[in-house]
C-alpha positions as CSV (number, residue, x, y, z in Angstrom):
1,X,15.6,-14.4,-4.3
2,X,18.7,-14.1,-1.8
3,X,18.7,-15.4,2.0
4,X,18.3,-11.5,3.0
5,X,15.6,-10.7,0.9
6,X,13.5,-13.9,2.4
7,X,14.0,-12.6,5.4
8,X,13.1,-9.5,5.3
9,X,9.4,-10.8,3.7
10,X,9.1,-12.7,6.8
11,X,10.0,-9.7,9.1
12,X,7.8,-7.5,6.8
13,X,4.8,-6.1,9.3
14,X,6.0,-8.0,12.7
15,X,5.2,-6.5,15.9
16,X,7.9,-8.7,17.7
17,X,10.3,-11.7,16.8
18,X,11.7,-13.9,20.1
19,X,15.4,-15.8,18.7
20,X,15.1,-14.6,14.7
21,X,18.5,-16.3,14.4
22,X,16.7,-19.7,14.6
23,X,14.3,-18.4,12.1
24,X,17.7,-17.0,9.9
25,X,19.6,-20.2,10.6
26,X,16.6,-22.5,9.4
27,X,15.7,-20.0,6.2
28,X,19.5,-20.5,5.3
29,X,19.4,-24.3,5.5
30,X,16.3,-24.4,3.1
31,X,18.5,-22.3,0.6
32,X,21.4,-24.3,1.0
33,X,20.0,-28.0,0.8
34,X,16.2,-27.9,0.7
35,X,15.7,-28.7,4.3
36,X,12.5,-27.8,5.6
37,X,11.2,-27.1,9.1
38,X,8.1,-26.6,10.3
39,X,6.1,-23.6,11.0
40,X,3.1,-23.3,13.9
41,X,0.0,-22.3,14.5
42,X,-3.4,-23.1,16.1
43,X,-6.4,-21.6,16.3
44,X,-9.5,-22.6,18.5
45,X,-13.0,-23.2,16.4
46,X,-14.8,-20.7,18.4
47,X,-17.3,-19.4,15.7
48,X,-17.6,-20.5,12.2
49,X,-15.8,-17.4,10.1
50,X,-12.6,-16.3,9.3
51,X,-12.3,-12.5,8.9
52,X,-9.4,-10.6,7.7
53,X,-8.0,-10.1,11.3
54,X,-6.8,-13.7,11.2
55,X,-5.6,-13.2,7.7
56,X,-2.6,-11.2,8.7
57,X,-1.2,-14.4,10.4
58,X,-2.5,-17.1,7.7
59,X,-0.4,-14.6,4.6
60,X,2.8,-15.2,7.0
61,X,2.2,-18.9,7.1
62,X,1.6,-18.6,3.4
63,X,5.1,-16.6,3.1
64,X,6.9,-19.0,5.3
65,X,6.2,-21.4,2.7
66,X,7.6,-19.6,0.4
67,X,11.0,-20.3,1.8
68,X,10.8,-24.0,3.2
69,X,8.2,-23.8,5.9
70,X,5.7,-26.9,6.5
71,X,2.7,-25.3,8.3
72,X,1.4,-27.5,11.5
73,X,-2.3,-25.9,11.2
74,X,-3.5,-26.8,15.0
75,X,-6.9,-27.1,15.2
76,X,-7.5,-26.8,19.4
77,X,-10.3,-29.1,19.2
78,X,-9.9,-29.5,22.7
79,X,-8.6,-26.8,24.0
80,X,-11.6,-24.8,22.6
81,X,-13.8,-26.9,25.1
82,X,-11.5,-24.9,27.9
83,X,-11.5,-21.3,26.2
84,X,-8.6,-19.5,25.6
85,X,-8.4,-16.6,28.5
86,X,-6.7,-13.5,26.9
87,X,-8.0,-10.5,26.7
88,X,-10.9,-12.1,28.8
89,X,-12.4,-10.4,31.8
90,X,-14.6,-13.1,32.6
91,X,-14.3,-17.0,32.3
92,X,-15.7,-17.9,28.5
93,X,-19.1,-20.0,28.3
94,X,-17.8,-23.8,27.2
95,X,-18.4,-24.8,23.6
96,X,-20.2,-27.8,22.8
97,X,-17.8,-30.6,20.7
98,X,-20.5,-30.9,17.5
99,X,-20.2,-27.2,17.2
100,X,-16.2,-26.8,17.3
101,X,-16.0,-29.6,14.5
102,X,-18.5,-27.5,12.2
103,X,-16.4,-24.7,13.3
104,X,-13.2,-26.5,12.2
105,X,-14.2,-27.8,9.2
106,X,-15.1,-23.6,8.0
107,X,-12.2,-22.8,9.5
108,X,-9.7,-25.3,7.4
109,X,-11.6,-24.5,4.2
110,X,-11.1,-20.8,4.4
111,X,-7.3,-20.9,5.3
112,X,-6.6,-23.1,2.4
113,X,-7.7,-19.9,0.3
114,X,-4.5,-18.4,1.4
115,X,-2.2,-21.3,2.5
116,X,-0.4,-23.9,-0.1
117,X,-2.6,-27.4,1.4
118,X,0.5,-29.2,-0.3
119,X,2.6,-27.6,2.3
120,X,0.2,-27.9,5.5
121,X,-0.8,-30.7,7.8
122,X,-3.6,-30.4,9.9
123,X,-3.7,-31.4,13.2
124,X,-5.9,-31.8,16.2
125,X,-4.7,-31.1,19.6
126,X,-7.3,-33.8,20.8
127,X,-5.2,-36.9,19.5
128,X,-2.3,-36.0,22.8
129,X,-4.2,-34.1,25.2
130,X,-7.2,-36.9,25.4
131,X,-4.2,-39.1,26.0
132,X,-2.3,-37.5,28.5
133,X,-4.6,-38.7,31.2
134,X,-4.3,-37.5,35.0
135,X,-0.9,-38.1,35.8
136,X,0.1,-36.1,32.9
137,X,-1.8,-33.5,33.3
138,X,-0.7,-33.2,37.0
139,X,3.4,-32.9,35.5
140,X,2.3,-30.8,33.0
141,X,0.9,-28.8,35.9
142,X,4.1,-29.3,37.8
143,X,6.2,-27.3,35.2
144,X,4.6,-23.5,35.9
145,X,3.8,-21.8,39.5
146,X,0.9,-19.8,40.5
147,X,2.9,-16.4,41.1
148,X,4.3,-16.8,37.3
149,X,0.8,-17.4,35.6
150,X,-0.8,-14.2,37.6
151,X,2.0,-12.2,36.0
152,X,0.1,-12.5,32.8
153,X,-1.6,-9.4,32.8
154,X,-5.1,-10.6,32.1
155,X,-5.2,-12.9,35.2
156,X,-3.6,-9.9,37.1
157,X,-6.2,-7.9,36.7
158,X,-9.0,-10.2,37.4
159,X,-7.1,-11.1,40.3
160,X,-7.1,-8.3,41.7
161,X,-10.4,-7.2,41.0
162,X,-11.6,-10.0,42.8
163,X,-13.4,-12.0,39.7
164,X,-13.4,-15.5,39.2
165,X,-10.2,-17.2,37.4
166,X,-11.1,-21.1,36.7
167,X,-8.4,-23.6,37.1
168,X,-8.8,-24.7,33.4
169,X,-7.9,-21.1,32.5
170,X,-4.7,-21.7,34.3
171,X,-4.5,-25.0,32.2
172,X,-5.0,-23.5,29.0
173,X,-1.3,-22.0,28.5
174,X,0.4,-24.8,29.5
175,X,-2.0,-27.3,27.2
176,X,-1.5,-24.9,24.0
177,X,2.3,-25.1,24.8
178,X,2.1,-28.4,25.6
179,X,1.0,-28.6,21.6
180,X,4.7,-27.6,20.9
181,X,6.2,-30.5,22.6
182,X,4.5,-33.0,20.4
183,X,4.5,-31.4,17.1
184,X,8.3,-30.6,17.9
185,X,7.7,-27.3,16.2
186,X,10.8,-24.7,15.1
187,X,8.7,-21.7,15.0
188,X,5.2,-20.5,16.5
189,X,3.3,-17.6,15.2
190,X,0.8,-16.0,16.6
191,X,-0.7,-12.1,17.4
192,X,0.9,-10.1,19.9
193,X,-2.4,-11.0,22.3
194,X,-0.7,-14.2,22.8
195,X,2.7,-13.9,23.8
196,X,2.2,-15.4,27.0
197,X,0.7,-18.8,25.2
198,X,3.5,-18.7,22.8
199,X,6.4,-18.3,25.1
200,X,4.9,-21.3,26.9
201,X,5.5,-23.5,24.2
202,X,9.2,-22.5,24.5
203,X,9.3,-23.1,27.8
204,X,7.7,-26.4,27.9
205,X,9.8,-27.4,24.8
206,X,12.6,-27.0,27.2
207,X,11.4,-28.6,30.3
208,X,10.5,-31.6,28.3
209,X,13.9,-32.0,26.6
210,X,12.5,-32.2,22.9
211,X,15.9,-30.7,21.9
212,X,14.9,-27.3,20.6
213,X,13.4,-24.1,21.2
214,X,10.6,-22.9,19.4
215,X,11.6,-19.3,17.1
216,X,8.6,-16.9,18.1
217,X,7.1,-14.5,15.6
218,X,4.1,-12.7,16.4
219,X,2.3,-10.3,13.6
220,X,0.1,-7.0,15.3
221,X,-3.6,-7.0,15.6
222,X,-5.7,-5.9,12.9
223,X,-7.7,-2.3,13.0
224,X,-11.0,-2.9,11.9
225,X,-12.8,-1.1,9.8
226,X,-13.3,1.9,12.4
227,X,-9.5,1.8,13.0
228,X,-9.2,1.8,16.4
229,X,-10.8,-1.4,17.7
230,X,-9.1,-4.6,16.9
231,X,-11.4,-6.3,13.9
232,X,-14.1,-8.2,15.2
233,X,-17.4,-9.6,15.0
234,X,-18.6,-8.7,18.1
235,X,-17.5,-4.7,17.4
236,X,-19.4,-5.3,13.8
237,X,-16.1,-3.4,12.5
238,X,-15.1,-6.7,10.8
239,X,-14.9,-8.1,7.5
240,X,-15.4,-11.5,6.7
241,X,-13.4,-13.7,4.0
242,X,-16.6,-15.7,2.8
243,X,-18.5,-12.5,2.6
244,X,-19.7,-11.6,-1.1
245,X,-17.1,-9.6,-3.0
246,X,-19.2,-6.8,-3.1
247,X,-19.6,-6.2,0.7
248,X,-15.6,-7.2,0.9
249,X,-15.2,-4.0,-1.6
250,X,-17.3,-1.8,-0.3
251,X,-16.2,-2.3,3.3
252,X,-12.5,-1.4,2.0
253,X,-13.7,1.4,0.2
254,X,-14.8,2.7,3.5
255,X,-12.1,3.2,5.5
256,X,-10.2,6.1,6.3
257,X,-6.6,7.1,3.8
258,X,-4.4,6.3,7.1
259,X,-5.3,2.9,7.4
260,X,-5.7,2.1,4.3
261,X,-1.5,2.0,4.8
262,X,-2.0,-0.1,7.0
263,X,-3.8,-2.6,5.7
264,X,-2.1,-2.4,2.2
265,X,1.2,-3.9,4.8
266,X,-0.3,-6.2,6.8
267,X,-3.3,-7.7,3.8
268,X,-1.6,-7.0,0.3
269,X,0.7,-9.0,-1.7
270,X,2.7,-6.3,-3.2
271,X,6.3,-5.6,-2.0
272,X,7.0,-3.0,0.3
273,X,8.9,-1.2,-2.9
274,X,5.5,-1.2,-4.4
275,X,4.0,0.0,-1.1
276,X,6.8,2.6,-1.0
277,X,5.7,3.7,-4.8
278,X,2.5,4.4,-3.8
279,X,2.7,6.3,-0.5
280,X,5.2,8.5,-2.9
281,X,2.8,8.8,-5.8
282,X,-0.1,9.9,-3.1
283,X,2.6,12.4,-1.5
284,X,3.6,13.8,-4.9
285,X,-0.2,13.8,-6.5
286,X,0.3,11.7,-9.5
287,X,-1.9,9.1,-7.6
288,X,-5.1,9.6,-6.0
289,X,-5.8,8.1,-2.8
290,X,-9.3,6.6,-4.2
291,X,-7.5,5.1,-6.8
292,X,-4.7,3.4,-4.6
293,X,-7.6,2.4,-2.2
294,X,-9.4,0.6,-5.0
295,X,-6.2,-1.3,-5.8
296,X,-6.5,-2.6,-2.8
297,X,-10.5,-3.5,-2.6
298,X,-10.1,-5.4,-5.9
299,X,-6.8,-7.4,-4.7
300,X,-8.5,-8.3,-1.3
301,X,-12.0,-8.7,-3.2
302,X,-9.9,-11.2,-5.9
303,X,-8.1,-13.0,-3.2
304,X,-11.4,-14.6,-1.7
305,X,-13.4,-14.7,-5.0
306,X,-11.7,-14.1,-8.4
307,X,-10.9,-11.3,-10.6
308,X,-14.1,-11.4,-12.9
309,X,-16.1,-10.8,-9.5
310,X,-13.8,-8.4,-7.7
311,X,-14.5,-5.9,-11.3
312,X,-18.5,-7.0,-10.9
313,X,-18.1,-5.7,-7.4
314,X,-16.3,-2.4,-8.4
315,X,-18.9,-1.7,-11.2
316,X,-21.7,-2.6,-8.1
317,X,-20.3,0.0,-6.3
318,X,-19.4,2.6,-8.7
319,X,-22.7,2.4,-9.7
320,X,-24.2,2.7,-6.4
321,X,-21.2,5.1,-5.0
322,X,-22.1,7.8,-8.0
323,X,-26.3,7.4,-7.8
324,X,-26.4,8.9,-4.3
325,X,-25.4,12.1,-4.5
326,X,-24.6,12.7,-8.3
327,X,-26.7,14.0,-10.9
328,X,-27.3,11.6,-14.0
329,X,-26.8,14.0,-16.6
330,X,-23.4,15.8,-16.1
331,X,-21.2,16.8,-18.8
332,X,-18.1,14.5,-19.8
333,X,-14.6,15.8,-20.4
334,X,-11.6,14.3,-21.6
335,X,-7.8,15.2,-20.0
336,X,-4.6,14.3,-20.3
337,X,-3.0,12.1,-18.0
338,X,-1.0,14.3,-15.0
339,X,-3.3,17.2,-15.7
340,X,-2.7,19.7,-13.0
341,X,-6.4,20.0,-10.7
342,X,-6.5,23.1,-10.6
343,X,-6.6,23.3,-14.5
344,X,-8.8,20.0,-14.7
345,X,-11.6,22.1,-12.7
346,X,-11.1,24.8,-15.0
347,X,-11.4,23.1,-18.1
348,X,-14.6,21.2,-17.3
349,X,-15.9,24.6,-16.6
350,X,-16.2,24.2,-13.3
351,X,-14.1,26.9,-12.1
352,X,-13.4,30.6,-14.2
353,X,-9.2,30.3,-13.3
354,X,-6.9,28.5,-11.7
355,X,-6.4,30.5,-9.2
356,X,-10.1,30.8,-8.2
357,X,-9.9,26.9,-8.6
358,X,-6.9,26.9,-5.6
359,X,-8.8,28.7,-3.3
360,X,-11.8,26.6,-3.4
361,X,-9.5,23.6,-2.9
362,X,-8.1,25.6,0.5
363,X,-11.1,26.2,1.9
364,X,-12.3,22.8,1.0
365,X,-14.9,23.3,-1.5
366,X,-13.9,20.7,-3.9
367,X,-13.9,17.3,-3.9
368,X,-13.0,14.0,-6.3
369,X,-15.2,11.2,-6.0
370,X,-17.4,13.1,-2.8
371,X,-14.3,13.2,-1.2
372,X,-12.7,16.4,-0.2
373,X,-9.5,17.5,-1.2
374,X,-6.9,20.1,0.2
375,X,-3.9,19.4,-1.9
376,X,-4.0,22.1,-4.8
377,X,-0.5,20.7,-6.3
378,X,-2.2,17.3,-7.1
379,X,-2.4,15.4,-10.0
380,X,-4.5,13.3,-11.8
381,X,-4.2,9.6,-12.8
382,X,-5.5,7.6,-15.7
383,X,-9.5,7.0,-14.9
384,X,-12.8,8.5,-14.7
385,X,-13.4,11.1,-11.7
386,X,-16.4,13.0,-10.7
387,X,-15.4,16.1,-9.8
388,X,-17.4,18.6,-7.8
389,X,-17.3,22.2,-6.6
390,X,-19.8,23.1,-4.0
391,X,-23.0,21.4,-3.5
392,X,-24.2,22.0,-7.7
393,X,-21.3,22.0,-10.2
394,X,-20.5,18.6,-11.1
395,X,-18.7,17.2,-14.0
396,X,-16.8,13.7,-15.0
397,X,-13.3,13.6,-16.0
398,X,-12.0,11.0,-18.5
399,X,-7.9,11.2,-18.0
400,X,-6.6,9.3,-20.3
């Protein structure tokens, strides 16, 4: 593995990097003499679960490490009795402390299913801010004006639309940067959502002459499974990491080819070659989108579980997936692998020619797996299909 090739992991799926020479210059040290540096992030204990939203930033961490990054896991322990105020239109209801620390204690356990613990410290942002006391807090205060904070589009708008903007909303920015000038950190990641809180820590880092600059990387938010929202519980378009494999599957089974894209980016472990590979296979029709997109369920499934009960959830949902709408007794046909569809359909006696067999596909008539297909030129992969014309001819295809 070269410098370049590290470093285009890290930028794989970024929305937007602020100094990447820092993060090049410290990446190059590490391959040079072993140096580490240390890596940032926090997150606030505001509910108990971790879904695959906040996964996309935990599999950086985890790639960071890779390549000589010690994680600072900040647990805001204190600044989750505040709230953080993005994306807020209204001042958030305060938490009580004996529910952030059941919070936290989820919260660590779930990211260690993704980050190296040998290469992470946890911290809590209570041990310095508790300490900073009132004069402190006032020169903390002192480094940010009024006009800059209501630039943050957020407290712009409810500004302006006359609703209520605590002063501890105003704090929360400058404690969460604050964060960065005692952990000394090189690098903070976050989502795009917080740039503002992020730059802060650059800032601050600066006004407080701790001697560097925090790098900036932030990753995009997460589609959920509706892929438009972002993923979240609220929106019920989320899913969770401590969910049962079989709901994990099944939710990834049910989103749409496009995102699927997306999420095989931002959530899988392959390369982007492999990624590349795929999209190609798909494009040509030696690959079948279903197949591709169960790849995918059974590496996410595996990730927060293991492999002998992402293969029990795939069988759970096969299972369930083909009692629905399928017939139990339908004749069984075995292919060769790359057989043409057109000819498939035709030799499970499903359609009289080939040609009839194309315009069926055309007018949408056929469909692999109750999933319509329009793409007469395609392919098919080693494994089992049901394939379907109209609403009574049904047969299964073993390509093998």
């Amino acid at each position: 593995m070269s410098v370049n090739e590290a470093l285009n992991e890290i930028k794989r799926g970024t929305a937007e990097i602020i100094d990447f020479e820092r993060i090049e210059k410290l990446v190059k040290e590490y391959f040079e003499s072993g140096k580490e540096y240390y890596v940032k992030f926090g997150m606030d204990p505001t509910a108990p679960d971790i879904h695959l939203g906040h996964t996309v930033v935990l599999q950086k961490l985890a790639v960071f490490q890779k390549y000589g990054a010690h994680i600072q896991l900040l647990i805001g322990d204190f600044t989750a009795t505040i709230g953080d105020p993005t994306g807020r239109s209204e001042t958030r209801k305060v938490l009580q402390m004996d529910q952030i620390i059941e919070n936290a204690k989820t919260y660590t356990q779930q990211a260690f299913k993704i980050l190296d613990p040998q290469k992470t410290t946890i911290v809590y942002n209570s041990k310095w801010l508790e300490k900073l006391g009132t004069s402190g807090l006032i020169g903390l205060a002192m480094q940010y004006n009024v006009a800059r904070m209501l630039e943050r589009d957020d407290f712009e708008k409810r500004y302006k639309s006359g609703k209520s903007i605590s002063i501890s909303e105003f704090l929360y920015p400058l404690l969460q940067g604050y964060d960065s000038v005692e952990l000394k950190s090189d690098i903070e990641l976050g989502g795009t959502d917080q740039k503002f809180n992020l730059l802060m820590g650059r800032h601050l880092q600066r006004a407080y002459g701790v001697g560097k600059e925090q790098a900036v990387l932030m990753m995009p938010i997460l589609e959920g499974l509706d892929g438009v929202q972002k993923m979240s519980k609220s929106l019920g378009n989320y899913i969770g990491i401590s969910e049962e494999p079989k709901e994990i599957y099944a939710k990834l089974m049910s989103i749409s080819d496009e995102l699927m894209w997306r999420y095989y980016e931002l959530l899988s472990a392959k390369s982007l070659e492999e990624i590349e590979a795929l999209k190609s296979g798909v494009k040509e029709g030696s690959l079948h989108p279903k197949k591709v997109k169960e790849d995918l369920a059974l590496e996410i499934a595996a990730r927060f579980s293991d492999n002998e009960s992402a293969l029990k959830a795939k069988e759970a949902f096969d299972a369930q997936f083909k009692k629905k709408e399928i017939p139990d007794d339908i004749p069984e046909f075995e292919l060769e692998e790359g057989i043409w569809i057109c000819k498939a359909l035709q030799e499970c006696g499903l359609e009289p020619s080939t040609s009839q067999a194309k315009r069926d596909i055309k007018q949408g008539a056929v469909r692999i797996d109750k999933e319509k297909i329009f793409d007469e030129q395609l392919k098919l992969s080693k494994g089992e299909y049901i394939l379907q014309v109209g609403k009574r001819k049904f047969a299964k295809a073993k390509v093998k």
